[in-house]
C-alpha positions in Angstrom: 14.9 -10.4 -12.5 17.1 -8.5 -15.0 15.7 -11.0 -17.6 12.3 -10.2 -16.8 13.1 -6.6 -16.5 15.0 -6.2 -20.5 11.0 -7.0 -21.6 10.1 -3.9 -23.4 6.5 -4.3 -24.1 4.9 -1.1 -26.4 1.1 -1.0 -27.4 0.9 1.7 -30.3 -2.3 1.9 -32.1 -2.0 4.0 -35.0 -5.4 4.9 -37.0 -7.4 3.0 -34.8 -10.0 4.8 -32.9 -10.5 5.7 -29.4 -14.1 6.4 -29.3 -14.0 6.2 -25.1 -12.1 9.7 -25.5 -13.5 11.4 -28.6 -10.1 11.3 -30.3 -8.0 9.6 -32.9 -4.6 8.4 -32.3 -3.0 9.7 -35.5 0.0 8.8 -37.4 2.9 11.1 -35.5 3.7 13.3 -38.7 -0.1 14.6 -39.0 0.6 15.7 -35.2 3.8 17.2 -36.2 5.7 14.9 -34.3 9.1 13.2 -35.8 8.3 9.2 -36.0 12.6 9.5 -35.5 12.9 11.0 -32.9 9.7 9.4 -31.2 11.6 5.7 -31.5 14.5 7.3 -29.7 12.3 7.6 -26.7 11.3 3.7 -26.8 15.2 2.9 -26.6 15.5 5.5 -23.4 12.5 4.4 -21.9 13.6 0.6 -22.7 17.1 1.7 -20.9 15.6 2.9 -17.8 13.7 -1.0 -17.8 17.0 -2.9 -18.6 18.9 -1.1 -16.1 16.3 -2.0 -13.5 15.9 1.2 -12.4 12.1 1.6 -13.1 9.7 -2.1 -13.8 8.1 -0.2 -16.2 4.7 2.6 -17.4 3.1 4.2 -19.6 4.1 7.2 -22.0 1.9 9.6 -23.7 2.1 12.6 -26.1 -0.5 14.4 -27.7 -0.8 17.4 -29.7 -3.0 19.8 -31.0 -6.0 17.6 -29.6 -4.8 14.4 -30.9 -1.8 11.5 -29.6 0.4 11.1 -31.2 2.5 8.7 -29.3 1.0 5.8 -26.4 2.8 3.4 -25.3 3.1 0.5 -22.5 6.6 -0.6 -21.7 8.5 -2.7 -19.1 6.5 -4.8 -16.4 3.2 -3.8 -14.3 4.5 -6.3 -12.2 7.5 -8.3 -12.4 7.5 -11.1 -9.9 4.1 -12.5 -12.1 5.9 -11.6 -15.2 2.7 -9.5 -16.2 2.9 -7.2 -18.8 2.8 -3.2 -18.7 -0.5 -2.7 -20.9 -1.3 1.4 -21.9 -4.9 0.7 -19.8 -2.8 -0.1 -16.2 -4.1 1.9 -13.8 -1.8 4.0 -11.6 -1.7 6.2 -8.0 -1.6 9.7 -9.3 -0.9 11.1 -5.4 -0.2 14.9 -6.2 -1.6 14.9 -9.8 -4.8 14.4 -7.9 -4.5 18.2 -7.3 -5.0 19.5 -10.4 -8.2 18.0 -10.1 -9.3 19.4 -6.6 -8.3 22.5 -8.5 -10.8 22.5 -11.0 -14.0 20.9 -9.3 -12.6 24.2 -6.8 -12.9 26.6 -9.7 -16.2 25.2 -11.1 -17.8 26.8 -7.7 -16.7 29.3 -7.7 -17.8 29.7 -11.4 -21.4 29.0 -9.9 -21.1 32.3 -7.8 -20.7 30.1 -4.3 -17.5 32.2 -3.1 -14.7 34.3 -4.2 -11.2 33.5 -3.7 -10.6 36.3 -1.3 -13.1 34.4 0.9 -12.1 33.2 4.2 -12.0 30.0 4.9 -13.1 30.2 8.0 -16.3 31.1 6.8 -16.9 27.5 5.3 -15.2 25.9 8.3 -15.2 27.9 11.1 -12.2 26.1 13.0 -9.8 27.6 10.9 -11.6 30.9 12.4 -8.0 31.4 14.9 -5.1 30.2 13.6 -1.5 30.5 15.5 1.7 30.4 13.7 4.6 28.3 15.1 7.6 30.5 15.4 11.0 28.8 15.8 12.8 29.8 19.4 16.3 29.2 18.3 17.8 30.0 21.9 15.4 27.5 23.7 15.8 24.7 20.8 12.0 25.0 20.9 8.9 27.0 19.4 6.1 29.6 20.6 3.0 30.3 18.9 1.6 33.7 18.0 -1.9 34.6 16.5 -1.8 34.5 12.7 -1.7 38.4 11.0 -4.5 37.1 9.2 -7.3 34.3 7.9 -6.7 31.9 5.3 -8.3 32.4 2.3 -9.5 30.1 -0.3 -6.5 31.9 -3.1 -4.3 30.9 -0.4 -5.1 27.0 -0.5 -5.1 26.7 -3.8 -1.2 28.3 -4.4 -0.4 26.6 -1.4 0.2 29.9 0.8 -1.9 28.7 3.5 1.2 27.9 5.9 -0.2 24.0 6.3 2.4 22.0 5.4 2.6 17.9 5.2 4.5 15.6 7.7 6.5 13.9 5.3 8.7 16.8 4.3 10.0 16.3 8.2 10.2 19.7 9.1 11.1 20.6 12.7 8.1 20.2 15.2 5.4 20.2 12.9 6.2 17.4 11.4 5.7 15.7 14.5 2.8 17.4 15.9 1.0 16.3 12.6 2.3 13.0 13.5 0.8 12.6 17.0 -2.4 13.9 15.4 -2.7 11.7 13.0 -3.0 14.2 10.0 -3.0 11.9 7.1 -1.1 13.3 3.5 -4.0 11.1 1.8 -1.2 8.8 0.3 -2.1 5.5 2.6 -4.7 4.2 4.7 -6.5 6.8 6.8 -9.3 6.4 10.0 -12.3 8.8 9.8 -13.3 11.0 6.7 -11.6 14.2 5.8 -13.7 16.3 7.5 -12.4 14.5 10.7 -9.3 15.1 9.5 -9.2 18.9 8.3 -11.0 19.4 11.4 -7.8 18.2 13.6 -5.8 20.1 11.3 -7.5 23.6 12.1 -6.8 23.2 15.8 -2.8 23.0 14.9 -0.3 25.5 14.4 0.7 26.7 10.7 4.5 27.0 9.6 4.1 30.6 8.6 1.7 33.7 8.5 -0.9 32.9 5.6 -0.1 34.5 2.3 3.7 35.2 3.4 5.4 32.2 1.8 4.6 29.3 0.0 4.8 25.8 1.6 3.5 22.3 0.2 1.3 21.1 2.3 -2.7 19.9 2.9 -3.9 22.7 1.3 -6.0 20.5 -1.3 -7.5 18.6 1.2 -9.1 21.3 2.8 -10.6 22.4 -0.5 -11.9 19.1 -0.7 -13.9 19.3 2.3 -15.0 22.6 1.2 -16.1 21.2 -2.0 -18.2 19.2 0.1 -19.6 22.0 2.9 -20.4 24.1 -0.1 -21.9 21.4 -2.7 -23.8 19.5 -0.2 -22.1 16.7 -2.3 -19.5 14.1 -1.2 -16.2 15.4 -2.5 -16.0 12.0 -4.5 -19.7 12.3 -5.6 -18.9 16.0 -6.7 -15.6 15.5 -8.7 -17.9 12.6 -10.7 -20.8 14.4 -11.0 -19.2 17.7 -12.6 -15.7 15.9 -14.2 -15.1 12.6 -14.2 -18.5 11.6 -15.9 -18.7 14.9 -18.3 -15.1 14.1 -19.5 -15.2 10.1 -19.8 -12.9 9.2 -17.1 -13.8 5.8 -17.0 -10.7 4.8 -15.0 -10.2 7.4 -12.4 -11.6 6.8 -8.6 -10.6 7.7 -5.0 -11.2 4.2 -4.0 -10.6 1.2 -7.1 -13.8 -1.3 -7.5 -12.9 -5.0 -7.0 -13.2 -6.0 -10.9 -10.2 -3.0 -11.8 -7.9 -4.0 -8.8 -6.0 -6.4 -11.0 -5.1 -3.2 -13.8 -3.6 -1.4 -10.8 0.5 -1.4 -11.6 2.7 -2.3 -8.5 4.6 -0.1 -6.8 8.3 -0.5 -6.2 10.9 1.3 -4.5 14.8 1.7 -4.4 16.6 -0.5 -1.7 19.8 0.5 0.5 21.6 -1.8 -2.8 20.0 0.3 -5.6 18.0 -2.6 -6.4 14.0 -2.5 -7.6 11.9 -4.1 -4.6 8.0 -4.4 -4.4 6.8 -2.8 -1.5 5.1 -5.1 0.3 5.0 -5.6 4.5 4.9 -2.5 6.2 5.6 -0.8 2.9 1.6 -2.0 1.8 0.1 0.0 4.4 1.8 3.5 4.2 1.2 2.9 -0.3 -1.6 0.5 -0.6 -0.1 -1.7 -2.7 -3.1 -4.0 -2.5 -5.8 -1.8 -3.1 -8.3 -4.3 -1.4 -7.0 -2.9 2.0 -9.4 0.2 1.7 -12.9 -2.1 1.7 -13.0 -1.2 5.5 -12.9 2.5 4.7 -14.2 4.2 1.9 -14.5 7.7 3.2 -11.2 9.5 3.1 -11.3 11.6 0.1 -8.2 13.2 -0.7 -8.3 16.3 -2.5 -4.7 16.3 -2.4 -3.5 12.4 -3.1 -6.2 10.3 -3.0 -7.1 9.0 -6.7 -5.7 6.5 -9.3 -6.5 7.2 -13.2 -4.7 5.8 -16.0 -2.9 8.3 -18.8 -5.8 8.7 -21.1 -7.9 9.7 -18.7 -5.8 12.3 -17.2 -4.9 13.2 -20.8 -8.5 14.2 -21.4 -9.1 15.9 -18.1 -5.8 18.3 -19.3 -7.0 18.4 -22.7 -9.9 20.3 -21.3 -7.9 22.3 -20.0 -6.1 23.1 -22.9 -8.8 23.7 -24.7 -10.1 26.6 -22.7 -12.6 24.4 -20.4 -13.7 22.7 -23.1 -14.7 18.8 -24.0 -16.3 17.8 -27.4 -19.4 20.0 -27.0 -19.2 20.3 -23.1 -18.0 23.8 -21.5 -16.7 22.8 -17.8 -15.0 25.3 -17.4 -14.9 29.2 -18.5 -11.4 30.3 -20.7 -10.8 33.4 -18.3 -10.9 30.5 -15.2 -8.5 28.2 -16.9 -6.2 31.1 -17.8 -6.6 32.3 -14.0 -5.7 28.6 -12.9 -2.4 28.5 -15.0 -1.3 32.1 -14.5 1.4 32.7 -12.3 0.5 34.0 -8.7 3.4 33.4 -6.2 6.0 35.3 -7.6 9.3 34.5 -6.5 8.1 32.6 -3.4 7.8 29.3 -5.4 11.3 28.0 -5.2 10.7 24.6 -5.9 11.9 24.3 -9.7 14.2 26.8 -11.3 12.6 29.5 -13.5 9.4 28.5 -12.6 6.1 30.7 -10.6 3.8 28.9 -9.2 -0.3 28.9 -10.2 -3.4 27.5 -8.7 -2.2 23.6 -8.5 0.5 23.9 -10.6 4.1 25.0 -11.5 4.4 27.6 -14.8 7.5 27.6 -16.7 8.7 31.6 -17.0 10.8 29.8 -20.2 14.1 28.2 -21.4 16.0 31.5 -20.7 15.0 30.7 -17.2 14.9 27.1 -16.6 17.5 26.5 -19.0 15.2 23.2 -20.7 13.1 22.8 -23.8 9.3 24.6 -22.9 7.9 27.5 -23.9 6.8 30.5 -21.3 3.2 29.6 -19.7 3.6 25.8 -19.6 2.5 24.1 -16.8 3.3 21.0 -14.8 3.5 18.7 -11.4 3.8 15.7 -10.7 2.9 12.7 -8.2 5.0 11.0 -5.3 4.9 7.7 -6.9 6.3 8.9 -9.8 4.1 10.3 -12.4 4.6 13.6 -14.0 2.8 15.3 -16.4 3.3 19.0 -18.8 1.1 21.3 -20.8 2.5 23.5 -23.1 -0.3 25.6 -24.3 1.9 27.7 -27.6 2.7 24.1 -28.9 -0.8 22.6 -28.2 1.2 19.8 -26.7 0.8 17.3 -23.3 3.0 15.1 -22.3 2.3 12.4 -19.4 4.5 9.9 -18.1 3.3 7.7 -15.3 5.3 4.7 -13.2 5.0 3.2 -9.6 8.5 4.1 -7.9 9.2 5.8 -4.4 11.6 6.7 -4.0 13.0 7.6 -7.2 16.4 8.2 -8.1 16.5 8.5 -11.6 16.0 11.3 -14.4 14.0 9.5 -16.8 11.4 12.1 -16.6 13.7 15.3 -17.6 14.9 13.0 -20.7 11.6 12.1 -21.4 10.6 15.7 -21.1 13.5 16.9 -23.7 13.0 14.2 -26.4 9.4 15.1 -26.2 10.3 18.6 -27.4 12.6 17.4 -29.5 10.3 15.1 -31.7 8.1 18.4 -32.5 9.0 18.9 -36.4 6.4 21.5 -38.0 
């Protein structure tokens, strides 16, 4: 295996042209990247491959509109020796939220609500909430009625007081369990409606607005998408992104002839060693995408969708550019600068010196995080590993995306550094 792991395999097209996103990739120095210190992050990346702590992915850098850097490297899967090509297809999970953001925004662009809105007014069972309130004397919990509704700001900085079952927090973690609230990362019975529907009748970790919590918040906006549009959550996000912006690759649920570009997912065993999940593994990741023929109506607005890095690369490039996509306005400037504006305050304790926007993380700058990234950029990432930054002063996106849970490693942080690093105008 570590034989078949030390394959480094890179794919970088310079000059050539990428008409499927309206851009060049350009020699590095026209970008204002150092071709120097971009080779340095081949040898890390190859590092990460030979030490068989990753099977491989895909790296991209662009700046000021154009990329600079693209490149395959390692395996997409190693037992059939197949090749990590820059076109592999990969489970976004959480980066999927992003994208719930914005089809969000575009409503409420179209006048449909404001963000002060109640939910509840969409989807009337989340019309009386309880909070669960921890009894510490009685090793137990009581429920009181929630100060007030959840509003539609609240989902979408994840103040909701929802939460997810997988972060294993004391009885709500179970009771999500036993109701079978699904984090969208796996197979899943019913539609989300069905879903979000169960999840109004349980209790919420804390008073909404009070604190912020990951949790199912962008699920529920997907099903509002829907309640609102009159659309399919997955027929709206294509209608009003997917198809405007030329994401060719990106779907909730794979077609048949693109299940063979999907990279496999690996994980870290008790031994430290790289293992495909497979078994029990293949149901809670969906390692064979084929599994979801049965059911294709569980859109996750939270976790749900695959894409490969150029086509989240020109979904954040619209973003960068003020809503914009060659001659297509999706979105308004003052919307995107809403989205990636800090809103939390110091309630988003996730990642030092950063706030917290609508879907995503914003740096408050290297005197506060103590890393390479200027004030305002903003960032998340995806369970199985994928991670991805904007950085809006240096016109620059960076997106790294691999198939590992759990991951042990820091190749992301490095990556992150050298990325800043190769920036020589």
């Amino acid at each position: 295996m570590k034989n078949i792991a030390k394959i480094f395999v890179t794919v970088f097209l310079i000059g050539i042209s990428l008409s499927a996103i309206g851009q060049s990739l350009i020699t590095p120095d026209e970008s204002g990247l150092s071709l120097e210190k971009l080779e340095t992050i081949d040898r890390i990346l190859n590092e990460y491959v030979d030490q068989e702590e990753v099977a491989g992915g895909v790296a991209l850098i662009a700046r000021k509109g154009q990329i600079g850097y693209l490149k395959a490297f390692g395996m997409k899967d190693i037992e059939s020796k197949q090749q990590m090509k820059t076109d592999n297809i990969f489970r976004i999970a959480s980066m999927t939220k992003a994208i719930t953001v914005a089809s969000t925004m575009m409503l409420f662009e179209d006048g449909y609500f404001t963000l002060d809105d109640a939910v509840s007014k969409y989807i009337p069972e989340f019309s009386n909430m309880q909070v669960m309130v921890e009894d510490t004397v009685n090793k137990s919990y009581v429920l009181e009625k929630a100060r007030s509704q959840i509003t539609i700001r609240h989902l979408l900085n994840h103040t909701s007081g929802l939460t997810y079952a997988f972060l294993k927090q004391p009885y709500i973690s179970d009771i999500y369990i036993e109701n079978e609230i699904y984090n969208g990362l796996g197979e899943s019975e019913g539609s989300i409606e069905d879903m979000v529907k169960r999840l109004a009748k349980l209790p919420l970790v804390h008073h909404p607005g009070e604190k912020w919590q990951y949790g199912l918040n962008m699920d529920v906006l997907g099903y509002l998408i829907e309640v609102v549009s009159g659309q399919t959550f997955d027929k709206f996000v294509t209608d009003r992104l997917f198809v405007p912006l030329e994401m060719n690759d990106t779907y909730f649920y794979l077609p048949q002839q693109k299940v063979k570009r999907l990279a496999s997912l690996y994980g870290i065993d008790s031994l430290g060693q790289l293992r495909k999940l497979i078994g029990l593994d293949q149901t809670r990741f969906f390692t064979d995408y084929t599994m979801h023929e049965t059911n294709k109506n569980y859109f996750s607005g939270g976790g749900g969708l695959v894409s490969t890095a150029e086509d989240y690369f020109k979904f954040l490039q619209m973003l960068l550019s003020n809503g914009k996509f060659k001659d297509k306005q999706l979105l308004g400037r003052k919307t995107v600068e809403l989205m990636t504006s800090e809103q939390t305050g110091d309630k988003f304790n996730w990642f030092k010196g950063h706030g917290f926007g609508s879907g995503f993380a914003i740096s408050r700058g290297p005197i506060f995080t103590g890393n390479p990234g200027s004030e305002g950029t903003y960032s998340w990432l995806g369970y199985f590993d994928s991670f991805y930054w904007v950085d809006p002063q240096e016109e620059l996106i960076g997106i790294l995306m691999t198939q590992l849970n759990p991951n042990k490693n820091d190749m992301n942080v490095k990556f992150k550094n050298l990325m800043y690093q190769a920036i020589n105008d």
